[in-house]
C-alpha positions in Angstrom: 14.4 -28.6 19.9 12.7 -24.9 19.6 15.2 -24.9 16.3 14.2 -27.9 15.0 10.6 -26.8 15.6 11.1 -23.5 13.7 12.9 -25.0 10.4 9.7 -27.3 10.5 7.2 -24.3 10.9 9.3 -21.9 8.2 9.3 -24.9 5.8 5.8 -25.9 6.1 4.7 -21.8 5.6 6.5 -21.3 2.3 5.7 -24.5 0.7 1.9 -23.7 1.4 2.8 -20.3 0.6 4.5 -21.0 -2.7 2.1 -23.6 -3.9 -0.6 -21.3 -3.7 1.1 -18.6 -5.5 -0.4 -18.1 -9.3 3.2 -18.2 -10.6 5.8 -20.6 -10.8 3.7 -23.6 -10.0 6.3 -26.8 -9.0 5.6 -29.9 -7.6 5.5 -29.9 -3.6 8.7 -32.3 -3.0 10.5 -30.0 -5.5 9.5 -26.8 -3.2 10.0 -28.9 -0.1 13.4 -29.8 -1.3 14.3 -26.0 -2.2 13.6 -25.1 1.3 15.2 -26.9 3.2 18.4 -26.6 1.1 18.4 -22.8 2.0 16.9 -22.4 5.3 20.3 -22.2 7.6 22.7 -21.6 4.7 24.9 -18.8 4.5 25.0 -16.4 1.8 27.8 -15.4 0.1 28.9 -12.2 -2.1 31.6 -11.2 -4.8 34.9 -10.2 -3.2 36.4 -9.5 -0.2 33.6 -6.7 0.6 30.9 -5.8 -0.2 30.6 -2.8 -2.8 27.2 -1.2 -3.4 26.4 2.0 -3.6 23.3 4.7 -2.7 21.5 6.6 -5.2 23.0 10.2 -4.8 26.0 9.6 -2.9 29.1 9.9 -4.2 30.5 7.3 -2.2 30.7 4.1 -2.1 28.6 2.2 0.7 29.4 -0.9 2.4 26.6 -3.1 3.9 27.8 -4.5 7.4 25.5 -7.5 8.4 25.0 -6.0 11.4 21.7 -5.3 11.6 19.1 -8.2 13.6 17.5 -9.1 9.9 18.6 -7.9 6.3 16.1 -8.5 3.6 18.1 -9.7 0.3 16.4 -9.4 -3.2 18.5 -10.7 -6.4 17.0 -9.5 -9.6 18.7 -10.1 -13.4 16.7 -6.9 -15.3 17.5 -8.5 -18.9 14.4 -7.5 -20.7 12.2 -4.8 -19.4 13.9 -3.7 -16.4 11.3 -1.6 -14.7 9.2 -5.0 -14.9 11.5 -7.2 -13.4 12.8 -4.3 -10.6 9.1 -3.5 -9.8 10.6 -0.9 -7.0 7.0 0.3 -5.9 5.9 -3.6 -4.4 9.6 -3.4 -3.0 9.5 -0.1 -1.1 5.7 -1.5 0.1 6.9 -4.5 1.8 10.4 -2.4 3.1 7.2 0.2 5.0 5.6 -2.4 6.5 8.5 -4.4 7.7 10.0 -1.1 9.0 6.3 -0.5 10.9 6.4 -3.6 12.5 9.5 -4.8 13.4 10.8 -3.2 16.5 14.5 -4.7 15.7 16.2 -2.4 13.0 16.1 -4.2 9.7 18.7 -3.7 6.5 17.8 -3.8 2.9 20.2 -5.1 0.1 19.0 -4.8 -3.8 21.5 -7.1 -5.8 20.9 -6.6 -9.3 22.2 -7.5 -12.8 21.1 -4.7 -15.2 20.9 -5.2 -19.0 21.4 -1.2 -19.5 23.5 0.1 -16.4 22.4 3.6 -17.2 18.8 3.0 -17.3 18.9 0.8 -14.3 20.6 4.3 -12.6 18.2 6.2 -14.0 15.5 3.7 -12.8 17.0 4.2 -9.1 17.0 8.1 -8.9 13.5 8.2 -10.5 12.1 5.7 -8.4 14.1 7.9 -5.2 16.0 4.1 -4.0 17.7 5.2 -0.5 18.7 1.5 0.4 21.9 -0.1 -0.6 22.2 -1.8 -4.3 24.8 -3.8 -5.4 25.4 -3.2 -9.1 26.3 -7.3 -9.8 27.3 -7.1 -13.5 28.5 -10.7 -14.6 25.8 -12.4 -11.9 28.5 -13.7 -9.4 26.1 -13.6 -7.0 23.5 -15.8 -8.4 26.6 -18.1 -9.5 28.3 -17.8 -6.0 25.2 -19.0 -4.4 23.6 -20.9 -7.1 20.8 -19.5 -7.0 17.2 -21.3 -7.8 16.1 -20.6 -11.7 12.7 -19.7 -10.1 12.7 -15.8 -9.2 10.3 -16.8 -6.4 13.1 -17.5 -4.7 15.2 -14.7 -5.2 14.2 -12.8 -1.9 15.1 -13.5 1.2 15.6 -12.7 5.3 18.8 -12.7 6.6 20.3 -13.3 10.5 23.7 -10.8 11.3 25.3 -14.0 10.3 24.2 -13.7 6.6 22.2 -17.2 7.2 18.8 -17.8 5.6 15.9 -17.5 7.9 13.2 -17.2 5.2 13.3 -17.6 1.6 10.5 -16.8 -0.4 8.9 -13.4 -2.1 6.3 -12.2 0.6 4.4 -9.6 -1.8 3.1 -12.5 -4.1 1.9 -14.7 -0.9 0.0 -13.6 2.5 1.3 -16.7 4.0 5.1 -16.1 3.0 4.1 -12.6 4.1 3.2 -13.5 8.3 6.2 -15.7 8.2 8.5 -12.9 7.8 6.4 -11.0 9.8 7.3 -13.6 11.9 10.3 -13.8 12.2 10.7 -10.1 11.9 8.8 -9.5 15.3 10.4 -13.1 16.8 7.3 -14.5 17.0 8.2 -17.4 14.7 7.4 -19.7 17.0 4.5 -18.7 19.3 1.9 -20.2 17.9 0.2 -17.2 16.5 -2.7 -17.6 14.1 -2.1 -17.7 10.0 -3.6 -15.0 8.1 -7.7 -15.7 7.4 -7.9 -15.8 4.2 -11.1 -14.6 2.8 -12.6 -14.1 -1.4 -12.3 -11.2 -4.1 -14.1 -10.6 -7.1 -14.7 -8.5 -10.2 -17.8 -8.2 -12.3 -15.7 -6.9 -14.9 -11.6 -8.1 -14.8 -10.4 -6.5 -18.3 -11.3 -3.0 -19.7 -10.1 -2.0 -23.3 -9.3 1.9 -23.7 -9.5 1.5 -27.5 -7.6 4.1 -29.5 -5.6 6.3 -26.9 -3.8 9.0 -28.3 0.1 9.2 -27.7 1.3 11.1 -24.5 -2.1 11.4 -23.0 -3.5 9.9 -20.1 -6.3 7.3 -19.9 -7.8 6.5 -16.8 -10.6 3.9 -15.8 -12.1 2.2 -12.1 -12.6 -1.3 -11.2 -14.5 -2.1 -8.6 -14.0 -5.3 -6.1 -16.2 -6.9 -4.2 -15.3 -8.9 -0.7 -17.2 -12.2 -1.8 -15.4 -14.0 1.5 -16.5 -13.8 5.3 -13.1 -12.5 6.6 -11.9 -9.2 6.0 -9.5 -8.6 2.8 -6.6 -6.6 3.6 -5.2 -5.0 0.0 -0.8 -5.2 0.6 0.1 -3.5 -2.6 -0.8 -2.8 -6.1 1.3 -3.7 -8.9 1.3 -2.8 -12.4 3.2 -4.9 -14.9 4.7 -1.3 -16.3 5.6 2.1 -15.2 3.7 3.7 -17.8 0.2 2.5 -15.8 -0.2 3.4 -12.1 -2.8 1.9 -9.8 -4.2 2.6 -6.2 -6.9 1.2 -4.1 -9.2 2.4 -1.7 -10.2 1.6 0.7 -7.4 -0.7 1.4 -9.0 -2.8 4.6 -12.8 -4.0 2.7 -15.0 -5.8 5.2 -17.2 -8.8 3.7 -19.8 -7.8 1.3 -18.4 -4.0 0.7 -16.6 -3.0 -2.4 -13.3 -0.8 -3.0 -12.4 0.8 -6.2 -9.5 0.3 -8.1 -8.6 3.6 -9.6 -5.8 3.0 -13.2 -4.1 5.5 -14.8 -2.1 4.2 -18.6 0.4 6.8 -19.5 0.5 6.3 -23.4 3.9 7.6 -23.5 5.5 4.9 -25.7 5.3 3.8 -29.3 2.2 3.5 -31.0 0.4 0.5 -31.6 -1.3 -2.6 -29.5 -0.4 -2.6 -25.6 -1.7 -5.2 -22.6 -0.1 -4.5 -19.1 -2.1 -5.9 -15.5 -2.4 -4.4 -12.4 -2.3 -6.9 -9.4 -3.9 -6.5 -6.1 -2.0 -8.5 -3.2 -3.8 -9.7 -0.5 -5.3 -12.5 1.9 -6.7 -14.1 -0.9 -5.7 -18.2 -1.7 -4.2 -17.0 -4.6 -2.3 -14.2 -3.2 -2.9 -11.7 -5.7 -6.0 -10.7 -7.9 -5.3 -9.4 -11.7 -7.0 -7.1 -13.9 -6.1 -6.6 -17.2 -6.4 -3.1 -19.1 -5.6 -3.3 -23.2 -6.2 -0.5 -26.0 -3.7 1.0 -29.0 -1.7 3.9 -29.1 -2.3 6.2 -31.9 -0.6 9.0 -33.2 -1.9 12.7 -33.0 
């Protein structure tokens, strides 16, 4: 019965999780059918082992399930694949699941690069220290058959390889306390959900104009709590590496403000550029995007 009780409870958080989530919108009997297909079902991976390896190690690492939890992230790279890794939200959620999960928790990357060399390159730059498995004809997406939906691409494993959770946490709050969840055991105690509360912005996009290439441009955005529950900032996110983003403070109580501090990097070819910086949070949609846009010119 508890069992029963805590499929119903995971199912019911990551469909109102999901549904609120900006991206990806589907239907709720779609989502409700995608859940329950994968909560209980055991993963699978290419081969008789598994092969991944460790940034700066010259061997090569084998993941043994044996660990309480193991969070699993698939991600295909064809196209930009800094974008699609987006390593800084990753290592954000591994911190906090490592802060408060007394049970020791494993991390496996499975990725299909476009350009092996810059996804390697991508790893040591970005200092990776979890195990990746380097998946180069997708035989894990096929083996499991995996959603078309990258939403759905991250999930939390038992020692059993079974699903416990399926969902991305750092585009949800509510997806978020589920692992949490489950991470501290407390899937089923009743606990309360995460308030969620209001953000806003009296100004969402700034335009740099002409920046000049391989300078720096920098501009603040400030965010107001419009809600009556505390917002609590999870990460910020740019949509490139050439643009870096921070917040502060991170914990804004109603009615105070926290600046959102940008840096664009005009390190690439000249001409037009758009990228956004998402806040996560406690926030209905679960994240808040700014927009920053300008043109690179030659010196």
């Amino acid at each position: 019965m508890t069992r029963y009780l805590s499929v119903i409870y995971i199912i019911l958080i990551i469909l109102s999780g999901i549904l609120t989530c900006g991206c990806d919108r589907q239907p709720h009997s779609d989502v409700e059918a995608v859940v329950d297909r994968w909560i209980g079902k055991t993963i699978k991976f290419p081969g008789d082992s598994i092969g991944a390896f460790v940034v700066g190690r010259d061997t090569v690492a084998s993941p043994v399930f044996d660990a309480r939890f193991t969070v699993v992230r698939y991600v295909d790279s064809v196209g930009c694949t800094s974008c699609k890794l987006r390593l800084p939200e990753y290592r954000s959620l591994i911190e906090r699941f490592n802060m408060l999960s007394s049970n020791r928790v494993d991390y496996l990357l499975v990725v299909t690069p476009c350009d092996i060399r810059e996804f390697r390159e991508i790893l040591k730059r970005d200092n990776v220290k979890y195990p990746v498995l380097l998946d180069e004809d997708a035989s894990f997406k096929k083996l499991n058959e995996l959603e078309d939906s990258d939403v759905f691409h991250m999930m939390l494993l038992d020692k059993d390889r079974k699903v416990l959770a399926i969902g991305n946490p750092a585009i949800s709050p509510k997806v978020m306390k589920l692992y949490v969840d489950l991470l501290t055991e407390n899937a089923v105690s009743g606990g309360n959900y995460i308030k969620i509360t209001t953000i806003n912005s009296e100004v969402r996009n700034h335009d740099f104009g002409d920046v000049c290439v391989g300078t720096v441009a920098h501009h603040r955005f400030h965010i107001t709590n419009t809600g009556n529950e505390y917002f609590f900032a999870d990460t910020v996110v740019s949509s490139c590496d050439c643009t870096r983003a921070m917040i502060h403070p991170r914990n804004i109580a109603p009615g105070e403000i926290a600046e959102v501090t940008v840096a664009f990097h005009a390190d690439e070819p000249t001409g037009f550029f758009e990228r956004e910086v998402d806040v996560f949070g406690n926030i209905p949609s679960g994240k808040f995007t700014l927009t920053l846009t300008g043109t690179v010119v030659g010196k």
